[in-house]
C-alpha atoms as a printed R data frame, in Angstrom:
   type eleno elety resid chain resno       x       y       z
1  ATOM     1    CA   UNK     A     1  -4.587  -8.836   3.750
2  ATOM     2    CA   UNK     A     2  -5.421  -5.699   6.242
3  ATOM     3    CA   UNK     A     3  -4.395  -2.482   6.434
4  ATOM     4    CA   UNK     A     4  -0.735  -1.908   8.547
5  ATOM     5    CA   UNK     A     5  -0.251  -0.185  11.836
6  ATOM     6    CA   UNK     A     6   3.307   0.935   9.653
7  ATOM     7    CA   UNK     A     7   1.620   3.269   7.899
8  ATOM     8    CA   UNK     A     8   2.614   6.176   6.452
9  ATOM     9    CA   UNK     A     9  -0.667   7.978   4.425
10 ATOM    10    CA   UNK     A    10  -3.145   4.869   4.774
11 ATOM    11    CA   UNK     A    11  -1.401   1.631   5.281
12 ATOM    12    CA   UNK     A    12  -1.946  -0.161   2.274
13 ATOM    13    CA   UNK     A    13   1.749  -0.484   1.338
14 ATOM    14    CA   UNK     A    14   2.646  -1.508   4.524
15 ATOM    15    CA   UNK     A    15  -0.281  -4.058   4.685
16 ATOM    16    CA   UNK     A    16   0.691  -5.599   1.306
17 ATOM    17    CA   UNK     A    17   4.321  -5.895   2.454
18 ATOM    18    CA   UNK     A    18   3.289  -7.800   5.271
19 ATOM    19    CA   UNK     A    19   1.115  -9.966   3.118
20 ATOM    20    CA   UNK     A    20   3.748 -10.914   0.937
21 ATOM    21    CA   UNK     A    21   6.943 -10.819   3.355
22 ATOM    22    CA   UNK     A    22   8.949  -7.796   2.206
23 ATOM    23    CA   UNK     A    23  10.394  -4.940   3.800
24 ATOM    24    CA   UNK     A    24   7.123  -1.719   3.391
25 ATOM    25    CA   UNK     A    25   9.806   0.460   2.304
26 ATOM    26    CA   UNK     A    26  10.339  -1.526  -0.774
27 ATOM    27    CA   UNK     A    27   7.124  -2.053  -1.898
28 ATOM    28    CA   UNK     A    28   6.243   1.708  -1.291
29 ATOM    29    CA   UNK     A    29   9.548   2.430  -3.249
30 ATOM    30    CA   UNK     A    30   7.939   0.133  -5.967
31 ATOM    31    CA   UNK     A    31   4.295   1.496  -5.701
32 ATOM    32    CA   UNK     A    32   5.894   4.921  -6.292
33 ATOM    33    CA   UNK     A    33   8.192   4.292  -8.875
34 ATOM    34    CA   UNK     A    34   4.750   2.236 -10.529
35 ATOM    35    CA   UNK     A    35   2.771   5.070 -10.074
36 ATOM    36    CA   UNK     A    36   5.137   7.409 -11.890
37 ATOM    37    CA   UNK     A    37   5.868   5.442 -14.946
38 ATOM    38    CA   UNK     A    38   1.959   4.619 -15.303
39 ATOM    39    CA   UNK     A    39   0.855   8.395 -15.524
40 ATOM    40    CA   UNK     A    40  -0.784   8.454 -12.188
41 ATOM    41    CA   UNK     A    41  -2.750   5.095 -11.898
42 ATOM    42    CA   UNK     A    42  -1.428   4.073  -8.831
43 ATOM    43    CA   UNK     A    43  -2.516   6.694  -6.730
44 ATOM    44    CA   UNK     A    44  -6.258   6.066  -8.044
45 ATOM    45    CA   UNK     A    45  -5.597   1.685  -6.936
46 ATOM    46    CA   UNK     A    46  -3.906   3.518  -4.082
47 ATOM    47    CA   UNK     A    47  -6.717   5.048  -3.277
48 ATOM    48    CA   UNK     A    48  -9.591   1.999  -3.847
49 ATOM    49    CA   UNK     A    49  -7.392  -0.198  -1.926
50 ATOM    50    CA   UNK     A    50  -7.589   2.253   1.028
51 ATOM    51    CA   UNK     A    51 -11.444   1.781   1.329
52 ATOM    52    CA   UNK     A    52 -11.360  -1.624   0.187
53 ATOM    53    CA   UNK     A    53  -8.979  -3.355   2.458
54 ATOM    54    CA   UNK     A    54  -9.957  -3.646   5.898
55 ATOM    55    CA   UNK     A    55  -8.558  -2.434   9.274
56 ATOM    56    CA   UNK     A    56  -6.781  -4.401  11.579
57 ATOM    57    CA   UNK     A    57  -7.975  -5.761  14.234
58 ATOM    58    CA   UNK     A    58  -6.818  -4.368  17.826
């Protein structure tokens, strides 16, 4: 799992959404509506995944 080229703040979304074979607009849809019902701990994962995952390769 990288980071995606359809990225929108860091590409994480768009990197899981390619890992797992969905559409990036529905798993950032889900992230957000995770994030809000969860008091904010999805941006911090958000946020560790960003540094943690690594960048795709050109």
């Amino acid at each position: 799992m990288t980071l995606s080229t359809d990225r929108v703040l860091a590409g994480v979304c768009g990197g899981i959404a390619d890992f797992i074979g969905w559409e990036p607009r529905a798993v950032r849809l889900l992230w957000l509506g995770l994030s809000f019902v969860s008091c904010g701990l999805g941006f911090g994962v958000y946020t560790v995944l960003a540094i943690a995952m690594p960048r795709p390769e050109r």
